[in-house]
MIPALUM-622422 format. One record per residue (C-alpha): x, y, z; residue in one letter. Coordinates in pm, whole numbers, plus 50000, padded with zeros to 5 digits. Layout:
> X;Y;Z;a .
...
END
This chain:
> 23638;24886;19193;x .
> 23908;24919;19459;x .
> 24267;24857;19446;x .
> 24396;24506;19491;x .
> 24641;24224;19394;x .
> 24618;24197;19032;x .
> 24445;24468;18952;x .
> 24542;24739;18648;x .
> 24575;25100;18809;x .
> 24629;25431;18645;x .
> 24738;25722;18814;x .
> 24851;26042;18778;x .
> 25105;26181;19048;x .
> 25398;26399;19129;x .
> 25669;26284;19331;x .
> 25857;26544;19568;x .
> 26175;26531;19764;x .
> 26150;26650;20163;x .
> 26240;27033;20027;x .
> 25944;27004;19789;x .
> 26143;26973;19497;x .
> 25976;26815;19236;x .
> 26197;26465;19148;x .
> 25918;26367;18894;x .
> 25558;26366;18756;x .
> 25318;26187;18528;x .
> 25156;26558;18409;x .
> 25353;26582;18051;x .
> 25318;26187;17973;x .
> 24979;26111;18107;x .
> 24916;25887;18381;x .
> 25129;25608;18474;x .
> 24950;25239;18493;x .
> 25126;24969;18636;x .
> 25017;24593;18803;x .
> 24907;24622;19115;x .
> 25093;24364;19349;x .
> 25376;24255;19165;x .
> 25650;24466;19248;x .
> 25572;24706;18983;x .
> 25598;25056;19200;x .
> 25807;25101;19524;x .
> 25591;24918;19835;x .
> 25527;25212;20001;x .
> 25367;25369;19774;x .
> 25091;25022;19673;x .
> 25075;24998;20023;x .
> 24925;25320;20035;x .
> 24717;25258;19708;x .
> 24580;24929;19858;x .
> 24211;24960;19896;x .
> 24185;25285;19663;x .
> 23916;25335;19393;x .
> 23899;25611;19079;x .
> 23859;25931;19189;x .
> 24072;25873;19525;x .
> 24335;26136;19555;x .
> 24641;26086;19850;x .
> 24924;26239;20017;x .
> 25129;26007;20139;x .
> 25533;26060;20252;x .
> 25747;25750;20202;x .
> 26012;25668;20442;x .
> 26314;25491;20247;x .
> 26298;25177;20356;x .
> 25974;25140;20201;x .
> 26101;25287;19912;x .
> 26478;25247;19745;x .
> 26585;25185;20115;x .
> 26861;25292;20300;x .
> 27255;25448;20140;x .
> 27478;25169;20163;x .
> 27803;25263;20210;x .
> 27995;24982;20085;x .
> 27837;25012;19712;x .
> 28072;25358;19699;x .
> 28402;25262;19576;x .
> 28721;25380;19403;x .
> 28765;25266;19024;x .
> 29077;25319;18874;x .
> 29054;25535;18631;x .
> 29189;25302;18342;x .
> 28826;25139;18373;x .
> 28668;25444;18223;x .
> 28909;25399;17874;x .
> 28785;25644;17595;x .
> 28642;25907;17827;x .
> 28875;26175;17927;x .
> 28623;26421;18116;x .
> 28502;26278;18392;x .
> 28302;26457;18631;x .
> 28080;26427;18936;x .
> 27690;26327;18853;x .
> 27806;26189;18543;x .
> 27634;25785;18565;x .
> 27756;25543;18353;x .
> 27607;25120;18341;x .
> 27881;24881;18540;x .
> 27882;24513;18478;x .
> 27865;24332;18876;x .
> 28106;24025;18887;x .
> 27752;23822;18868;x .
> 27736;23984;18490;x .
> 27428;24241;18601;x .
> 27446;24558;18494;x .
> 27406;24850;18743;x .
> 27367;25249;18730;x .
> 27641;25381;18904;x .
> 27700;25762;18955;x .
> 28016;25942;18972;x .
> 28093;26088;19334;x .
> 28450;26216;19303;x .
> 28720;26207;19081;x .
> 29117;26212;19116;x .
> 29370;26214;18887;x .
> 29433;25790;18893;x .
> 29091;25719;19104;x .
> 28659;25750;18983;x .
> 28452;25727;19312;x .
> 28111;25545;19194;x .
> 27840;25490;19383;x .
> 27577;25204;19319;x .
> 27295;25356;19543;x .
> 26957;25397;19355;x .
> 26995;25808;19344;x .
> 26706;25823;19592;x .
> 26815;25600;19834;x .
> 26793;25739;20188;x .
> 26569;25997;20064;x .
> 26235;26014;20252;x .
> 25971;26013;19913;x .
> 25590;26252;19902;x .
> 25398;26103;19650;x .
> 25081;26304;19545;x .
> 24878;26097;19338;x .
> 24516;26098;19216;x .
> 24397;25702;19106;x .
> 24243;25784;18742;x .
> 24093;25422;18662;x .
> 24137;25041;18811;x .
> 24027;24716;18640;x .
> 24074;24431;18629;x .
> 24410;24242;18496;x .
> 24428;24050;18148;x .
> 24525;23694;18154;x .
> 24856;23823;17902;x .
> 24880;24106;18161;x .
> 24885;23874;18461;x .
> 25119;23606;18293;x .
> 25318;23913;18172;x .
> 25339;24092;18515;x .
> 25311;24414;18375;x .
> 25051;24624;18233;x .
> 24991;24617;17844;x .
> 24823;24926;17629;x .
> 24818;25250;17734;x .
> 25052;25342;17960;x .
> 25193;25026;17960;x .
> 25418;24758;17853;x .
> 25367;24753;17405;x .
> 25422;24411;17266;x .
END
């Protein structure tokens, strides 16, 4: 069975940064199954995916706009420190959740602190990086009707009700 729109995939993989360093991997938790055109994984990587069947095994480098796109620089900006009441140690690569004035809630990391000021930045943490996937497809099926009104994957490595 190849790869397609609403199909259930399972793969294992290890995700690398352009130095090689390792950013993450499916080898401790088993493989990682996800919905297969719905916005489950970045798009470069089900792109790549698309037309795959068990056994398949791929290299493929992501650039980041097919990925968590480019750094944008206006989601860095100075807090005043007063927002971060309660915490008195405050460092750089600390991330916190921030409410947007739409009520969302966002992962913003800490980029510089001054004595009044907290520099956050909104950026996914990989944005701007270029992404190397190396990923071996270990089983595709076909979707459940829960799993495809769901959008996500149920079971094993999935989504538990």
């Amino acid at each position: 069975m190849q790869i397609g729109k609403d199909k259930v995939v399972e793969i294992d993989y290890t995700l690398t940064d352009p130095s090689g360093n390792v950013l993450d991997t499916s080898r401790e938790r088993g493989p990682l199954a996800y919905l297969h055109g719905t916005g489950n994984i970045i798009p470069g990587l089900e792109q790549a995916l698309e037309g795959k069947g068990t056994g398949d095994a791929l290299q493929v480098r992501i650039p980041p706009d097919k990925a968590y796109g480019e750094k944008d620089p206006k989601m860095v900006q100075a807090v005043p420190r007063a927002a971060f009441r309660g915490i008195s140690d405050i460092k750089p690569g600390m991330q916190f959740q921030a409410e947007s004035g739409g009520g969302q809630k966002q992962l913003v990391t800490v980029v510089g602190v001054t004595d009044d000021q907290v520099t956050v930045d909104a950026n996914h943490p990989l944005a701007g990086v270029t992404l190397n996937f190396d990923v071996n497809v270990r089983n595709v099926r076909d979707a459940t009707s829960e799993e495809l009104q769901h959008g996500h994957v149920h079971g094993p490595g999935g989504h538990q009700h």
